[in-house]
C-alpha positions as CSV (number, residue, x, y, z in Angstrom):
1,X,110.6,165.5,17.3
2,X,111.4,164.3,14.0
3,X,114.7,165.8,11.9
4,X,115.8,164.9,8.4
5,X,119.2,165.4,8.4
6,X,119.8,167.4,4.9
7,X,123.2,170.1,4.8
8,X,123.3,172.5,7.7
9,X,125.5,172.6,10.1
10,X,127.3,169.8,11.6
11,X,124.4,167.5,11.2
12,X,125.0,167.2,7.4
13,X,123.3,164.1,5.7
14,X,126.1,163.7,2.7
15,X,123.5,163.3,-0.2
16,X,124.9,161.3,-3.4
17,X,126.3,162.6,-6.8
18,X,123.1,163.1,-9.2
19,X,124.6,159.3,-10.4
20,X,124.4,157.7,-7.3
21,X,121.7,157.6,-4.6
22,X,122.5,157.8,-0.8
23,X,121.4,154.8,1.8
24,X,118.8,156.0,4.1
25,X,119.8,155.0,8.0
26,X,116.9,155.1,10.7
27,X,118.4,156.6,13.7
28,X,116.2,155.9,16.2
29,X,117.6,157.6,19.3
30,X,116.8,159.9,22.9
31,X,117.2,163.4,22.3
32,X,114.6,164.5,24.7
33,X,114.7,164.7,28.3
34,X,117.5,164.8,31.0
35,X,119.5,161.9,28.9
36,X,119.1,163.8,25.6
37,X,122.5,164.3,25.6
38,X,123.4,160.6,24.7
39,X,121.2,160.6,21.7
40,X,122.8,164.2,20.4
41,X,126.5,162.6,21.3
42,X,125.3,159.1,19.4
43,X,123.8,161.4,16.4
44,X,126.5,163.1,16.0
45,X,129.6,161.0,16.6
46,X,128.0,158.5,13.7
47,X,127.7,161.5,11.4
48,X,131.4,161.7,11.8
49,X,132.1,158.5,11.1
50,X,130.0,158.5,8.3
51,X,131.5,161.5,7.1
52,X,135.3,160.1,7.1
53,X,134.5,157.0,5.0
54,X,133.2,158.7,2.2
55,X,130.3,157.0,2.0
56,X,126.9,158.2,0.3
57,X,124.6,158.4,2.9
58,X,121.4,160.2,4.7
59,X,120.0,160.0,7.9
60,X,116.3,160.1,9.0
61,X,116.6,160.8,12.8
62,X,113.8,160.6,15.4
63,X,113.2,160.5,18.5
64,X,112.1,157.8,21.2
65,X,111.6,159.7,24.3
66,X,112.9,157.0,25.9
67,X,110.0,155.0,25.2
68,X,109.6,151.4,24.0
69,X,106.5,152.3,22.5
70,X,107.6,155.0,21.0
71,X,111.0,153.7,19.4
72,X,108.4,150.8,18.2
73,X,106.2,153.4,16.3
74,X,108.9,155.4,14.7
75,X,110.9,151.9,14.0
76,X,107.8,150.3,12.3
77,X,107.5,154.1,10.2
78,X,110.7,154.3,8.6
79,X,110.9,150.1,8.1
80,X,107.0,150.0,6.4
81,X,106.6,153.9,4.5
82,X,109.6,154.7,4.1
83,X,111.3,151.3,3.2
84,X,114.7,151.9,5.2
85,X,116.3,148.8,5.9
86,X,118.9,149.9,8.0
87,X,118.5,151.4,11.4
88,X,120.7,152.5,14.3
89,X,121.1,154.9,17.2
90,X,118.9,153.1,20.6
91,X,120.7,154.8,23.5
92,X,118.3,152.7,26.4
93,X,118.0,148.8,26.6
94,X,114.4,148.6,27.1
95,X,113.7,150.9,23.5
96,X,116.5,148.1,22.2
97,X,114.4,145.0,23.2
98,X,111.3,146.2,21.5
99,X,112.4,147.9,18.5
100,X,115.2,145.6,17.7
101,X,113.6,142.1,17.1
102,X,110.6,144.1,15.3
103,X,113.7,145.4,12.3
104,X,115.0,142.0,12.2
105,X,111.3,140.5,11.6
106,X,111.2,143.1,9.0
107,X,114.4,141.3,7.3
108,X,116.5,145.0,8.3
109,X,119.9,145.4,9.6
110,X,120.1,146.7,12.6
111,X,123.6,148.1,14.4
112,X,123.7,149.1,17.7
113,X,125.9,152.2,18.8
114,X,125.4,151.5,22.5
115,X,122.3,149.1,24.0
116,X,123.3,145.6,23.7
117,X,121.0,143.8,26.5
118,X,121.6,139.9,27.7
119,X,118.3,138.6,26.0
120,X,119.9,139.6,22.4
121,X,123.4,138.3,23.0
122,X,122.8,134.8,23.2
123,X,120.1,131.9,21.9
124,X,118.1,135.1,20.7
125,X,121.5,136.4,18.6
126,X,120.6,137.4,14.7
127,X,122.6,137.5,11.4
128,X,121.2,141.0,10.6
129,X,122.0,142.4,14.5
130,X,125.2,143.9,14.8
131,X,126.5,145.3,18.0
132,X,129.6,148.0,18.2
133,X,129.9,149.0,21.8
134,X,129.8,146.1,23.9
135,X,127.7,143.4,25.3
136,X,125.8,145.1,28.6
137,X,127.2,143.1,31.6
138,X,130.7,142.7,30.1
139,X,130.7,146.9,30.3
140,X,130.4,146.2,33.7
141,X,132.5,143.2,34.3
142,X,135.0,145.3,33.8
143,X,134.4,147.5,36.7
144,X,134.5,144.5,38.9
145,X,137.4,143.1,37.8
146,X,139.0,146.6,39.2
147,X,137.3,146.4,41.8
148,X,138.6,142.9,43.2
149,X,142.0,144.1,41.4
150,X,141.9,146.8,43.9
151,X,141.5,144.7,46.6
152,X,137.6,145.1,47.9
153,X,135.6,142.4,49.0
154,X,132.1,144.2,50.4
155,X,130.5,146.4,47.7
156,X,127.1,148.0,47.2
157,X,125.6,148.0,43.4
158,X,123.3,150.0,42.5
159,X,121.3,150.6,39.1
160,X,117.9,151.5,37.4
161,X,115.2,148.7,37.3
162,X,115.1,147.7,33.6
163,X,117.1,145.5,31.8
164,X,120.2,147.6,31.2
165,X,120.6,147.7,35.3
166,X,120.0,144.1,35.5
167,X,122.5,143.0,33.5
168,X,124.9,145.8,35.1
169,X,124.9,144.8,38.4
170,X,125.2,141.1,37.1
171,X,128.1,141.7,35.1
172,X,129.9,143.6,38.1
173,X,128.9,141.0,40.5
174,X,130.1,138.3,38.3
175,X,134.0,139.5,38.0
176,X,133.8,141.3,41.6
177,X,133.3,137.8,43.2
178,X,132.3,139.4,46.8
179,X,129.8,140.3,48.9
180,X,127.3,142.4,47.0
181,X,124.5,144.2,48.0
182,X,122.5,145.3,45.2
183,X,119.4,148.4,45.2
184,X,117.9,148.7,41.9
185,X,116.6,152.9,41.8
186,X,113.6,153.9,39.2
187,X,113.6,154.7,36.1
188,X,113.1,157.6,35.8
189,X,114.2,158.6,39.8
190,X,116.0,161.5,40.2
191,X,116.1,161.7,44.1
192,X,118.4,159.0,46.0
193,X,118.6,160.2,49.5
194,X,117.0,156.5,50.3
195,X,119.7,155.0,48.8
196,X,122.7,157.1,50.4
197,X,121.4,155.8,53.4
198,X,121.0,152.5,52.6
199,X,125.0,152.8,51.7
200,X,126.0,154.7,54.9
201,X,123.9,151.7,56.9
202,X,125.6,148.6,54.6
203,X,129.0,150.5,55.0
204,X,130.6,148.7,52.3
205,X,134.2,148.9,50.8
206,X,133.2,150.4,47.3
207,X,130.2,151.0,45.4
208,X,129.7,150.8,42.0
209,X,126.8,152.4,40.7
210,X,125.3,152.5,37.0
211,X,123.3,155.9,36.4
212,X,123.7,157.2,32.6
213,X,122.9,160.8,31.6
214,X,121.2,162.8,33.8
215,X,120.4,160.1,36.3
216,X,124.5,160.0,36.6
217,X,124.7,163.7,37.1
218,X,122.2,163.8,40.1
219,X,123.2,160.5,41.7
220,X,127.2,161.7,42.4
221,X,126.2,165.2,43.0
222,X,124.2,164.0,45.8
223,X,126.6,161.3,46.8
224,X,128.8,164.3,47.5
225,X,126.3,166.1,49.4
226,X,125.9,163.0,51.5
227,X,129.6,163.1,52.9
228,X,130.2,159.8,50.8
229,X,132.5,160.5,48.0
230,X,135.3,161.7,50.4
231,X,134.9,157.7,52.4
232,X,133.1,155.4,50.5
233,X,135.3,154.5,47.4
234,X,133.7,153.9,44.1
235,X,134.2,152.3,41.3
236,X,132.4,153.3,37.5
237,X,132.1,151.9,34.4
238,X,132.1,154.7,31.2
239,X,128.2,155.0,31.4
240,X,127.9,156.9,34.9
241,X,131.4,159.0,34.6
242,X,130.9,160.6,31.0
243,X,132.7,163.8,30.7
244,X,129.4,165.6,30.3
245,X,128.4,163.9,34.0
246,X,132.5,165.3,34.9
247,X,131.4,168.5,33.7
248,X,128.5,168.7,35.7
249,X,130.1,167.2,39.0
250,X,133.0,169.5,38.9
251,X,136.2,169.0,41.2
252,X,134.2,166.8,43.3
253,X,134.9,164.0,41.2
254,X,138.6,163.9,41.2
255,X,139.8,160.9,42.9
256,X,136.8,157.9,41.0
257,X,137.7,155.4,39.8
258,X,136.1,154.3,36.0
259,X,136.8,151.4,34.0
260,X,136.5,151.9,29.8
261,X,136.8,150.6,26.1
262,X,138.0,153.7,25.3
263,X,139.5,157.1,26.4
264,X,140.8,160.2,24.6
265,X,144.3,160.0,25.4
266,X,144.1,156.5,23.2
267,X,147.7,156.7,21.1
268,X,146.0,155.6,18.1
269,X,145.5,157.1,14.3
270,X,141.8,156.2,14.5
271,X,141.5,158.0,17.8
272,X,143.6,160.7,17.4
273,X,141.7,161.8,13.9
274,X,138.2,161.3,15.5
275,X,139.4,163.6,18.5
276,X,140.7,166.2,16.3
277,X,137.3,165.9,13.9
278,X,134.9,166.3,17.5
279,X,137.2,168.8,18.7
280,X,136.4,171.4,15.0
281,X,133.2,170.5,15.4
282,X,132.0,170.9,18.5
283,X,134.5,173.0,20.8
284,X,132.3,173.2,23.3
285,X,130.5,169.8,24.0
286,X,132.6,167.4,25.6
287,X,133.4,163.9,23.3
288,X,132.2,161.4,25.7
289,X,131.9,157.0,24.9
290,X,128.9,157.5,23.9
291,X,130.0,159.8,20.8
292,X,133.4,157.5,20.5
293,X,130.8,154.3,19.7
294,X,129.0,155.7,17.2
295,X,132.0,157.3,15.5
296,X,133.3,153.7,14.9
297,X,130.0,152.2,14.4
298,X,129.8,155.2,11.3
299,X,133.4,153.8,10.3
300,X,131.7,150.5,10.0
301,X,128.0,151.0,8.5
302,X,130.1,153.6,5.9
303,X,132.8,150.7,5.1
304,X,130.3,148.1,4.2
305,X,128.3,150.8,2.2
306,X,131.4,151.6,0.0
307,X,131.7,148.1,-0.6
308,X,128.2,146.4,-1.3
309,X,125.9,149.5,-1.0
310,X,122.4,149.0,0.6
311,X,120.4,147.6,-1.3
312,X,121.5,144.1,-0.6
313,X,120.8,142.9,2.7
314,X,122.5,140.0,2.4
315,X,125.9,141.3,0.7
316,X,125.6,144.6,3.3
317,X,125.3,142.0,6.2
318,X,128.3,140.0,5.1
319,X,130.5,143.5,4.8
320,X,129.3,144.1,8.0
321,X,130.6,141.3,9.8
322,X,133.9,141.2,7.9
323,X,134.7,144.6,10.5
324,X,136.8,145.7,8.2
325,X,137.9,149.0,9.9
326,X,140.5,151.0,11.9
327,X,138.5,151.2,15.2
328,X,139.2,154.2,17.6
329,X,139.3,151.7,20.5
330,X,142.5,150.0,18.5
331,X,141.9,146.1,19.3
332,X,138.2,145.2,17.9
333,X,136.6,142.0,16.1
334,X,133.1,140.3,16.3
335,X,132.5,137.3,18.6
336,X,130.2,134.5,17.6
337,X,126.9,136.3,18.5
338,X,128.4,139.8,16.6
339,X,128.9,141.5,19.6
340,X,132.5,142.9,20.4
341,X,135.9,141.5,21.7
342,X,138.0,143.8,22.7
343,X,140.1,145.6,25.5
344,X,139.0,147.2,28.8
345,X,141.3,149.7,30.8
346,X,141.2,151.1,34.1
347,X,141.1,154.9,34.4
348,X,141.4,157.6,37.0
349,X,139.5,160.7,37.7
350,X,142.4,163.7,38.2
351,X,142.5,167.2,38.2
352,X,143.5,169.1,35.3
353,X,145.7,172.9,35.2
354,X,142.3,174.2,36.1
355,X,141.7,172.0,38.9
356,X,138.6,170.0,36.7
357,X,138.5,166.4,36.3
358,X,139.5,164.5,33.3
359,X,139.8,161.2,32.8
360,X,143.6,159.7,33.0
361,X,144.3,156.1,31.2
362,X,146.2,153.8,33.6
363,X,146.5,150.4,32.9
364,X,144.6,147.3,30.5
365,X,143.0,145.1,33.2
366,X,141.2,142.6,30.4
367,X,142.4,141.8,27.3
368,X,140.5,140.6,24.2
369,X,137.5,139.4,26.1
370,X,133.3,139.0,24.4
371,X,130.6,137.8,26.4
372,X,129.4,135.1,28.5
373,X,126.2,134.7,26.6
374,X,128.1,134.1,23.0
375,X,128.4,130.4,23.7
376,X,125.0,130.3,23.4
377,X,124.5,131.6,19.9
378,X,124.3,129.2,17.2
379,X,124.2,130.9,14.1
């Protein structure tokens, strides 16, 4: 599938003034397939933010099927014909670590909206490589700082077999500081009745478990079906309770526990304005992190493109790193490796008027905190 983003709709590329011409972004992202949700809420939240700086853009989107390959063939097409030089949008860390250090070879910028995996965060770290949401495992160490906060000492950790999984469970495991058995699921699985009995048998305290998209939306379905939800506790970073996944789940799903970098009920201008902008745009589709990350990293690509334009990789890479923008998460800078520091909050699943779940904000459980791999970029 292959879309050129022109004027209808929502999905609006703002083309220049006759005077001017527009930057082209590559947005390389999965659109296809039971997580094609996160590459429509990554597309469209950075349209957005594109939208409210002002800036003169247009975006070339395509998508990777969740494929290395794939994202490599469509990355090396808009970087060698059609001479884009900055790209964005990789939902999956495996697409990330293939397509990623083939832009920078290129001499392009590339800014991530979501994948940030461990082997780009630290000696491997790049002048041109920008990420917005958050370094993998710190996305996690979040959830197991609430889950020692909480007062568990036996957990069970599951995740998908590629990098993003890997450096999920080590990021929980690493702040939980108990006992922690850890089942790594496929790919591409879709069944986990092995698994919920390899829980029931390790009778933990909590488990955390990191399932994004539709993976998410089967995995807690049949947790319910299991018996488990109502006596094994768990514990979710923003990934595996998106309010798409909520949506899904249904009632069921009241009483999780999530950690986060960001929530709709933020008390922020930033927040509050993109809320307001998904809200006319897309009544219908919930506005999960996913969309939230890309709506900031739009506030940042657009920024840096008012000030320097695109042409100049070297002037557009400096704007970049300055991060000079109002994020939607309030508290955000770039650590030594260009990879956030910022907040993480603990949140709780509860039933709305309706009885559905939303996500409630309850408390900040880390406070301006980057990544344990930054130490070990030099640039």
């Amino acid at each position: 599938m292959r879309k050129l983003l022109t004027s209808t709709g929502m999905l609006v590329a703002l083309m220049s003034p006759a005077h001017a011409e527009a930057t082209k972004i590559g947005v390389i992202t999965t659109l296809s397939g039971p997580a094609g949700y996160l590459g429509e809420q990554i597309r469209d939240g950075l349209t957005l933010g594109l939208q409210a700086t002002g800036a003169e853009f247009e975006l070339v989107v395509e998508d990777d099927a969740r494929d290395p390959n794939t994202g490599v063939q469509v990355a090396d097409r808009m970087l060698n014909e059609e001479g884009i030089k900055l790209l964005t949008g990789i939902v999956f860390s495996n697409v990330s670590g293939a397509v990623v250090p083939e832009t920078l070879d290129a001499g392009a910028i590339y800014v991530s909206p979501n994948a940030a995996p461990s082997g780009l965060a630290g000696a491997k770290c790049h002048p041109n490589y920008f990420v917005v949401s958050w370094q993998n495992d710190s996305l996690h160490e979040a959830s197991g700082a609430a889950a020692k906060k909480l007062g568990y000492t036996t957990a069970v950790a599951l995740a998908p077999n590629y990098q993003a999984g890997k450096d999920a469970i080590a990021g929980f495991s690493r702040e939980f500081g108990g006992t922690v058995t850890e089942i790594y699921t496929g790919v591409e699985q879709s069944d986990f009745a092995g698994e919920m009995a390899q829980i029931r048998n390790a009778a933990p305290q909590v488990v955390f478990q990191f399932h994004p998209g539709g993976q998410g939306i089967a995995f807690l379905k049949q947790y319910q079906q299991a018996g488990l939800l109502g006596s094994v506790p768990m514990v979710l970073s923003e990934p595996s309770y998106d309010g798409v996944i909520l949506k899904a789940v249904g009632p069921a799903a009241v009483g999780l526990t999530g950690t986060t970098h960001w929530n709709d009920d933020f008390d922020n201008a930033a927040s509050k304005a993109m809320v307001a902008e998904w809200a006319a745009a897309f009544p219908t589709t919930p506005l999960t992190t996913y969309a939230q990350q890309a709506y900031d990293t739009g506030l940042l690509i657009g920024g840096a493109l008012n000030k320097v334009g695109g042409e100049d990789i070297e002037a557009l890479q400096a704007a970049l790193k300055a991060a000079d923008f109002a994020s939607t998460r309030g508290s955000f800078a770039f650590g030594a490796n260009q990879h956030p520091v910022q907040d993480w909050y603990l949140t709780s699943i509860e039933a709305d008027e309706a009885g559905n779940p939303k996500i409630v904000t309850k408390e900040k459980i880390l406070e301006a905190v980057g990544d344990v791999y930054a130490a070990d970029c030099k640039m």
